[in-house]
C-alpha positions in Angstrom: 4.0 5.6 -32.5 3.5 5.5 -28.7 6.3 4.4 -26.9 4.7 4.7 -23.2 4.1 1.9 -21.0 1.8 0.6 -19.0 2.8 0.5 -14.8 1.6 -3.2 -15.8 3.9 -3.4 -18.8 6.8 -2.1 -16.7 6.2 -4.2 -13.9 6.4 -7.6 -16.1 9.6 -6.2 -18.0 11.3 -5.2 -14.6 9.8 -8.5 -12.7 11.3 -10.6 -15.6 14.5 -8.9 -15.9 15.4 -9.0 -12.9 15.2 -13.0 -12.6 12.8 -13.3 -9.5 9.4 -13.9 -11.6 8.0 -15.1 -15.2 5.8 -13.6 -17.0 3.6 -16.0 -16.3 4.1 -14.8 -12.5 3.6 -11.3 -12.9 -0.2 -11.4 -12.2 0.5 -11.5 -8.8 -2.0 -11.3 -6.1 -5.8 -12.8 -6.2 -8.8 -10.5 -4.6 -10.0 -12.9 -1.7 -7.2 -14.9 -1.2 -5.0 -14.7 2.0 -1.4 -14.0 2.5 1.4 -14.4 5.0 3.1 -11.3 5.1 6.5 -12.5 5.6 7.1 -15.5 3.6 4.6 -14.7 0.6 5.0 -11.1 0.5 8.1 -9.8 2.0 10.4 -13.0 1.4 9.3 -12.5 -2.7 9.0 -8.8 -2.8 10.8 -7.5 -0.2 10.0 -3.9 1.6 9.8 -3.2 5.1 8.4 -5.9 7.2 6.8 -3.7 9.8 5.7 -0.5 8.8 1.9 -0.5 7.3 3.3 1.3 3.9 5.9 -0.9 2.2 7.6 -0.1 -1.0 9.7 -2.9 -2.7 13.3 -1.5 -3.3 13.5 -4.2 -6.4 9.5 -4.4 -8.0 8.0 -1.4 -8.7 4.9 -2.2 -5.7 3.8 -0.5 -2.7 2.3 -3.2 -0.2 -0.6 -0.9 1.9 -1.5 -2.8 5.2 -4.6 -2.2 7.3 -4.7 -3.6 10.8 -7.4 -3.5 13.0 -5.1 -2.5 15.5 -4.1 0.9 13.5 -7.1 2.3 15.7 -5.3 2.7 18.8 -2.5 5.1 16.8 -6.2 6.8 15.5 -5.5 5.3 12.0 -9.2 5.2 10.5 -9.1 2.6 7.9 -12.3 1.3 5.6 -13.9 0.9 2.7 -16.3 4.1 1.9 -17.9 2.1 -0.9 -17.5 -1.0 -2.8 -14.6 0.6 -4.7 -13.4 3.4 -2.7 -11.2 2.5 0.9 -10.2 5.3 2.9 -6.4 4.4 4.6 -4.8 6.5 7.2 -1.1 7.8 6.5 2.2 6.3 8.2 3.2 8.2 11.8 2.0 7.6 15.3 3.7 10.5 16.7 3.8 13.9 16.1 1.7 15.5 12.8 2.3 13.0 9.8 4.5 14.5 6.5 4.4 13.6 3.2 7.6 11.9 4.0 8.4 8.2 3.3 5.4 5.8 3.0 3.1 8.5 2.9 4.9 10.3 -0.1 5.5 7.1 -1.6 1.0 6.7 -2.1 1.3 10.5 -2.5 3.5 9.9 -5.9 2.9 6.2 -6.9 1.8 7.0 -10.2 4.2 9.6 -11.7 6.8 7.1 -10.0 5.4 4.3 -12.0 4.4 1.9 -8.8 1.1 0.2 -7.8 -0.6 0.0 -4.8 -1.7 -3.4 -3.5 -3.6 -3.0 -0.3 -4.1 -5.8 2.3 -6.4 -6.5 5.1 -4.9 -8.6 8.4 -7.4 -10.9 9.2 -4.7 -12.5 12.3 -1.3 -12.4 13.3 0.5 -12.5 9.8 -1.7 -13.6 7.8 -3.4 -10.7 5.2 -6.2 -10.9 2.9 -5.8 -9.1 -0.7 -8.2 -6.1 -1.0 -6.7 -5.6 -4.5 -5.0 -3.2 -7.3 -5.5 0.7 -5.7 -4.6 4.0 -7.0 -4.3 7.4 -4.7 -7.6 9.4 -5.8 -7.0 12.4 -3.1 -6.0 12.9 0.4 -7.4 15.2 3.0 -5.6 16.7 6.3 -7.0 15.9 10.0 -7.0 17.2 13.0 -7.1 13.8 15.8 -4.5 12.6 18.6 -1.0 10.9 18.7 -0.5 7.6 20.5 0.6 10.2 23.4 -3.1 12.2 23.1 -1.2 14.7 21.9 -3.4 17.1 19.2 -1.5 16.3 15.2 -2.7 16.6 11.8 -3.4 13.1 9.9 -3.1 12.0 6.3 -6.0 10.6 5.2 -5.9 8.8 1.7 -8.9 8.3 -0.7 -7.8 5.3 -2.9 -9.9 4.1 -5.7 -9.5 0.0 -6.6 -8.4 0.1 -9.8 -8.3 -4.0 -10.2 
């Protein structure tokens, strides 16, 4: 018999234990719709209200943000096809690591979390790309926010919902 679950599976069990959510709930985001990042993201979910890769301490999600304004730090962000959207790592100084946001995409899957990218369309408000899962990264060579020569982490991710 196999005992493995689903991310999807955990998620509801963990959602539902831990008294914020229903079942019911638990479908979370719709593809389309629009989202204010604080009170219908981060007031729920929780994770870092300003950083562009968010990981919920208490739900096993990674919110992804694109901004159009992630091109002045060189952040390169797009879809590549209809199911494929390319999103820069986390750092604007310096060469980025695979340290905190970026080794949270890096290892969402063995770690049994999702990745739910949004789009800011204005000032707070994001629109839900959808259900992503890292596909492969490559390594850059671009500028700092200081013009200074770094490496960049760029992410494949594949929508997966």
């Amino acid at each position: 018999m196999n005992t493995d679950k689903t991310i999807s599976e955990h998620r509801q069990q963990d959602l539902c234990e831990d008294g914020h959510m229903s079942t019911e709930e638990a479908t979370f985001f719709s593809v389309g719709k629009r989202y204010h990042r604080q009170s219908d993201l981060h007031d729920k979910y929780g994770g870092n209200r300003q950083s562009g890769i968010s990981a919920c301490a208490k739900h096993p999600i990674i919110f992804l943000f694109s901004s159009p304004s992630g091109k002045e730090s060189g952040y390169k962000d797009g879809f590549a096809s209809t199911d494929t959207y390319i999103y820069s790592g986390e750092g604007a100084i310096g060469d980025m690591e695979f340290s905190r946001g970026n080794k949270a995409i890096l290892n969402h899957q063995a770690d049994g979390r999702e990745l739910h990218l949004f789009k800011q369309e204005k000032s707070g408000l994001y629109q839900y790309l959808g259900q992503f899962e890292y596909a492969s990264h490559k390594i850059l060579e671009g500028e700092d926010i200081e013009a200074n020569k770094r490496k960049l982490i760029q992410f494949k991710l594949t929508r997966i919902q």
